[in-house]
Each structure stands twice: as C-alpha cells, then as structure tokens.
N, C-alpha and C positions, 0 to 999 in steps of 0.2 A: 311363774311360767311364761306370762306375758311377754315381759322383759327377754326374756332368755329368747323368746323365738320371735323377738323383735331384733334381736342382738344379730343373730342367728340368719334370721332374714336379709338385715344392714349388709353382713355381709353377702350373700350371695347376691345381692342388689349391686354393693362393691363391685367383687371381682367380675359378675356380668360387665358394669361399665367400664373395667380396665380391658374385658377383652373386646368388648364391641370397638371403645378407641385405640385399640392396638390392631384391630381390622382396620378401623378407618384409614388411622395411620400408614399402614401398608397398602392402602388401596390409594390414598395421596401419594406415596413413595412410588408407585410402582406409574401412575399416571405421571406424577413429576419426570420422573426416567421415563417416561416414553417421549411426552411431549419434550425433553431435554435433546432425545436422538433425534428426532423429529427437525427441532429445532437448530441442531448442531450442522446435519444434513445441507439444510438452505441456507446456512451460515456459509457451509465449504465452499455451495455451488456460486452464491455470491461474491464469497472472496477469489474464486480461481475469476469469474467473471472481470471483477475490479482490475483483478494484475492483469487480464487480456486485455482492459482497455489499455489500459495506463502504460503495459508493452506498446500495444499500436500506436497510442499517441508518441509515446516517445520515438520510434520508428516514422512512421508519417504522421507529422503533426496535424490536426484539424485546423491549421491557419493557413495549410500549405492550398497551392492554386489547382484547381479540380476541373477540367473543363469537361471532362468525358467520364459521363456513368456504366458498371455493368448493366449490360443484357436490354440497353434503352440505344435507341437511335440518338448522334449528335450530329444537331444542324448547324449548317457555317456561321450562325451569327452566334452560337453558343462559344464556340470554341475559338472562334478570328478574333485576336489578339495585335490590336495598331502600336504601332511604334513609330516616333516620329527621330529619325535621328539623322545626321549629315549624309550627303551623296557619296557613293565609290570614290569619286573622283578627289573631293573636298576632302577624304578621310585620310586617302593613299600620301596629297601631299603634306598635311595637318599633321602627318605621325614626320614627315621628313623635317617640317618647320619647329616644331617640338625637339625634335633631336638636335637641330645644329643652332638650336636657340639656346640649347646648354649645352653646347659643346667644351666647355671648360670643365664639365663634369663628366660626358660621356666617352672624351678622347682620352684621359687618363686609363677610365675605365676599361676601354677598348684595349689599349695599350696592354694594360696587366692580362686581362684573359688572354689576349695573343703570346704572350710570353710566358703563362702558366700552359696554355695547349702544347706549344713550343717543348715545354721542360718534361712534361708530364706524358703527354700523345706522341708527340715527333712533330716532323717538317718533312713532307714529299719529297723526296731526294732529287737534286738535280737529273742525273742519268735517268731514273725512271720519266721526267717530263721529256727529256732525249730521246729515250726509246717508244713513248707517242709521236713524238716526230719522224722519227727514221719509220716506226711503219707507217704513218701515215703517207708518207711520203713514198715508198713501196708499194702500196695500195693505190693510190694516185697514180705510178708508172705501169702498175702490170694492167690498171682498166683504162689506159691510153688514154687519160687527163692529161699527161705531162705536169707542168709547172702551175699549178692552179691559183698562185697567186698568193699573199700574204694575208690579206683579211678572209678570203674562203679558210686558209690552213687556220690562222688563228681560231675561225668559229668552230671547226671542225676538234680543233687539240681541246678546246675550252668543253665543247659537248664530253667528246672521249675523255676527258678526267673528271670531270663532275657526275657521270652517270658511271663509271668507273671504281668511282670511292677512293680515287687517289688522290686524297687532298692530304692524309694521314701517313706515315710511313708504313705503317700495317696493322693490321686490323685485327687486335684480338680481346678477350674476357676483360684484360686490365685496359685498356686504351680504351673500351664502352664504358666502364664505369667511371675512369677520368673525364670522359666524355660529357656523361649526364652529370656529374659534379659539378664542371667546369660551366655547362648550360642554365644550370640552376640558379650559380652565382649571378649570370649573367640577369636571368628573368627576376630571381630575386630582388638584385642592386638597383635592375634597372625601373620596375614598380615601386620602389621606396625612392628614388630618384623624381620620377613624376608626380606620385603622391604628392610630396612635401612641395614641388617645384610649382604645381599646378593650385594647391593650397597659398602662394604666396610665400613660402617660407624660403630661407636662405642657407644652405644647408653646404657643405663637406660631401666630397668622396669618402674622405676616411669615417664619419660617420656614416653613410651607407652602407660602408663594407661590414662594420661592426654591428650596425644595427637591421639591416635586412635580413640574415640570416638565420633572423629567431624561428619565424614557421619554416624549417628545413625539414623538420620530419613527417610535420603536417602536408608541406609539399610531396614529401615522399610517398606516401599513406595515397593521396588522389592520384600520385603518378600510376602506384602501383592497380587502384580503379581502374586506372586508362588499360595499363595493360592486358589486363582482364579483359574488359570490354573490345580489347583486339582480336580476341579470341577467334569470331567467326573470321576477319583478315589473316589469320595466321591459317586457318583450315583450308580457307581459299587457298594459300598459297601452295600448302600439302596436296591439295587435291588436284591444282593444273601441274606442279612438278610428275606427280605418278601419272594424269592423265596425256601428258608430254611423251614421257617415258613406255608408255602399251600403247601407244598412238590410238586412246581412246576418243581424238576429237576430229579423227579422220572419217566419221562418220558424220551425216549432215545432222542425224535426232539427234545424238549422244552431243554433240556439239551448241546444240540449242538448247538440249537440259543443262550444259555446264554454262552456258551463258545466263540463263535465268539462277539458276543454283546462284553465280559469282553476282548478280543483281542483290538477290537477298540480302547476302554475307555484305555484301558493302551498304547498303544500307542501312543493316541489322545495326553495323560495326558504327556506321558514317551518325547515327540519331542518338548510339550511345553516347559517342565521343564528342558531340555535339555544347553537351549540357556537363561535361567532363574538362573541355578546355577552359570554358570562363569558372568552373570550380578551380582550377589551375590558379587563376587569377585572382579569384575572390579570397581564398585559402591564404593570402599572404596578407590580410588585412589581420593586425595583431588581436590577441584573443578569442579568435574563431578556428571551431574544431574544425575538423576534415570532412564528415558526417554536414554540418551544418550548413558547410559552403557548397556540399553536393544539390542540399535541398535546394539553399537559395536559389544558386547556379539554375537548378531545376526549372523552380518557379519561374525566373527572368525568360528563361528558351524555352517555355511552356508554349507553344504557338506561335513560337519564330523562330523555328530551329531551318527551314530556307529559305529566309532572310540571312541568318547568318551564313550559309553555307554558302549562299553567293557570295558573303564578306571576305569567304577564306580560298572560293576559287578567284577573285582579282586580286586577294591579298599574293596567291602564287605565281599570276599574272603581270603584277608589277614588280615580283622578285624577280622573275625572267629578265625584264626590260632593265631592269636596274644592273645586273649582272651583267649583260649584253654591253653595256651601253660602256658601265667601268671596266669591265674585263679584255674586250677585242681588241681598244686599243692600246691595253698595258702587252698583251701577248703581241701585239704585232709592235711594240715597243722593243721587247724583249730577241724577237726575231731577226731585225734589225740591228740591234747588239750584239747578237752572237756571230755576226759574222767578223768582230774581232775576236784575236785568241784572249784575249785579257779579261773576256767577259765570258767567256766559255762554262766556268764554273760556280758560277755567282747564280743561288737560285731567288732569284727576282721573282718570279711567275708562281712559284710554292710560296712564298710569305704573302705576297697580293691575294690568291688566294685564301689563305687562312685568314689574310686580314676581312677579307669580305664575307667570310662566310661567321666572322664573330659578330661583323656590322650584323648579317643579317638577320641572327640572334637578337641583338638590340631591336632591330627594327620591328619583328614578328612581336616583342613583350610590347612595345610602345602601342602598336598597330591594335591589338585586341585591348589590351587595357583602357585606351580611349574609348572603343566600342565600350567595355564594360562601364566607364564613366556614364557612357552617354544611357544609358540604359538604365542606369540607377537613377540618374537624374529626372528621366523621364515620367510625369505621374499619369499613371491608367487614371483615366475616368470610368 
C-alpha cells in the first residue's frame, strides 16, 4: 500500500509540476510578447528616426556652410564672409585678354555658333533694319529735329533694335528653344575651352565640341532651377501688365505698394538666381550632379551674394560700352554705304549684330567662370 500511494502521489507531484511549468511557461510567453511589442515599438520609432536623418543629410549635408541659426540673433562677424579676389576693372579686361589670347580657338568657334543661329533662328532682314530708319527718320521730321546726324541716328537705330528683339527674324516656341541650345553650346565649349587652356593644356576645337557637351542635361536640370526661381520676376511682370491696364498705379498709395511689392519680387528672384548662376558654372565640371553644384554654388555665395551682384551689374555695364563702342561705328559705316544702290540690300548691320551678341555669349561664360576660378582658389581662414 505504501508503494501504491507513493506511486500515486509521484504522480500527482508530476503533473502538478507539468502544470506549474506550463504556467511558467505561459507567463514567459506572454511577457516575452510584451516586452517583444514593446520593443518592436522603439525599434519603428528609431528606424523612421534614422531614415529622417539620413533624408536631411542627404538633402543638406552637415558639411554644408551655416552661417544663420533659427530663432537666435546673427551678428556681422558670424556671418561676413571675406573674399579676396581681382578688382571690376582688372576682371572686365582679364576676361577680354583670355579671350583674344586664344583666339584660334574662340573665332572658329564664334564663326560656327553664328552660322548654326543663321540656319537655325534667322538673320534680321534687311527691310526690317530699313523700316527702323525710315521711322526713325519720320520721328525726327515730325518733332522738328530735321537731319540729326549719322552718329545720333546710328545710336538711336542700335537702341531701337536691341530693345526691340530684332536681332532674330521672328520670334517664336521653335527659335527659343534653338536659342537656349545654341547658348548652351556656346557656355558649354566655352568653359571646357578655359578649363583645359588655363590648366596649361593644349587642346582642339573639335575636341571641345565633342567633349563639352557631356553635362548638357545636368545643365538643363539647373537651368530649369533658374526658371523657377524666376517665378516672383514673372509675377512682377503679371502684375504691372494688369496694373497698367486698370490704371491701378495712378494712385500715389497703390503705387507705393506696387513699388515695394516689385522691391521684394526682385530681390526675392535677384538672391535666388544669385547662387543659381555660378551652379550654372560649376554644373559643367565632369561628374557632378545638378543637386551637388547647387549646394556648392550655395556654399561659395554664402555671404557674398552683393559682392557678386555688383560683379554682374559692371559685367552689364561693360557689355554696354563694348557694344557702343563696336556697334556705332559699323551702323554709321553701313549708313554711309547705303547711299549707293549696290549696297542697298546687303544686310551688314543684321550679321554685325548677331556676330556681337554670339561674342557676347562667349564673353558673359569667360567673365563669371573666372570669378568662379577665383573663388575656389581662394582659401577662408
């Protein structure tokens, strides 16, 4: 009997401890799966955390230049930013001496983009440079000037067609996009032209032409930034058209708010496009994204965006003069000759034209590109 209810006992001794460790069990299972939720929970919130940074860095890098914190005051010495680089003066003619120091590379070049605008855009038709003259010249008689002379007319036809847009035959969807094509090759060739020239190296047009054109879509991608960022200048333009039109600025206030309004908007536009142009520039140095050149660009006009601005109001300052200077007396050349009949139909004054406004192309890529040299070269302390 002993036995039997020691047997007897074994078991229920047994299955007690199968079912207390089958609680256990379940009571580890059930803790396991909490602390598991628990755990998976701070898992999510850290992993969405990680991709948030790792988007922002990727987006604005933490090596990029910061001079201005939210919601804290910046003082001048935080954010002034020195640059040491050549005078207006020294720059204006360093981009002319650069030029016609390879002229065996840039007058080809010249040549071809003049003959692709030619095929591509048109040539201003003689008659139309004719019928700036005859009213000019009708203008001049009916407000009792009489004969004003050859070089007044000439400056006069030269304003009237260049503020005109009659340098083209006419102006539509297909002739803008031949346009920005034809400009691109130009800034393209003529940056991979300097590059290599100014590296010492000895180089080909025809490898230029071949080989500049690789960031073309890259170029395209920042133009298309640029665009954008013209956004507030395009709304300006919307808004003094309509307020032209309701003679909304015939009041002294409404006048004052559209002149500060047009302050903003060009500002707004004038600080984007600022660090958008030498992207322009940078963009064409091979294996950099479009995204990458904006940052640099960024970086560089971090606190010298009017310093540059002054570079690009003399850079238009010396396009005037240079224009002036070539232009008056090829038209008062051309004035000259038309008073035989033999020369009557010869458009002189339309290829001069086109030729200067390709030069001027060349001149504007050389002109910032240097700046952009000088700027990289340059090391912050």
């Amino acid at each position: 009997m002993a036995r039997k209810t020691s047997k007897k006992s074994l078991k229920k001794t047994a299955i007690v401890s199968k079912n207390e460790k089958g609680t256990v069990r379940k009571k580890h299972q059930a803790a396991k799966s909490s602390t598991k939720k628990k755990f998976s929970i701070k898992r999510f919130f850290s992993w969405v955390k990680e991709k948030w940074i790792a988007l922002k860095n990727k987006i604005v890098s933490p090596d990029r230049v910061k001079l201005h914190k939210s919601f804290k005051r910046s003082y001048r010495e935080d954010y002034r930013r020195e640059i040491e680089v050549p005078g207006i003066t020294y720059h204006a003619l360093k981009t002319f001496k650069v030029i016609f120091n390879n002229w065996k590379l840039f007058l080809p070049l010249l040549i071809i983009v003049v003959v692709m605008a030619i095929v591509f855009i048109g040539l201003m038709n003689e008659s139309t440079f004719q019928q700036f003259q005859q009213v000019l010249n009708q203008t001049t008689e009916q407000m009792g000037y009489g004969d004003i002379g050859y070089v007044a007319k000439a400056g006069l036809l030269l304003i009237s067609t260049v503020t005109t847009g009659g340098l083209s035959s006419a102006a539509n969807e297909t002739n803008t996009i031949f346009g920005v094509l034809i400009f691109l090759i130009i800034w393209l060739t003529t940056i991979f032209i300097l590059r290599h020239r100014l590296a010492g190296h000895n180089i080909k047009l025809r490898d230029a032409l071949y080989n500049s054109l690789t960031p073309m879509i890259s170029s395209f991608v920042v133009f298309a930034i640029a665009v954008i960022q013209c956004i507030p200048i395009f709304l300006l333009v919307i808004v003094y058209s309509a307020a032209v039109q309701t003679d909304f600025l015939s009041t002294p206030l409404y006048a004052l708010a559209f002149f500060i309004f047009a302050a903003v908007m060009i500002i707004l536009s004038g600080y984007l496009l600022s660090s958008s142009i030498i992207a322009f520039v940078a963009v064409s140095a091979p294996g950099l994204y479009p995204m990458q050149a904006m940052h640099t660009s960024s970086d560089l006009m971090m606190g010298r965006r009017v310093k540059f601005i002054i570079r690009i109001i003399s850079l238009l300052l010396v396009l005037t003069i240079t224009w002036v200077v070539v232009m008056l007396p090829l038209i008062v050349f051309d004035l000259l000759m038309k008073n035989f009949e033999w020369a009557a139909g010869i458009p002189f004054v339309p290829v001069c034209l086109l030729v200067m406004t390709c030069f001027t192309g060349i001149y504007i890529t050389a002109y910032l590109y240097l700046y952009y040299r000088w700027m990289l070269d340059y090391e912050e302390k």
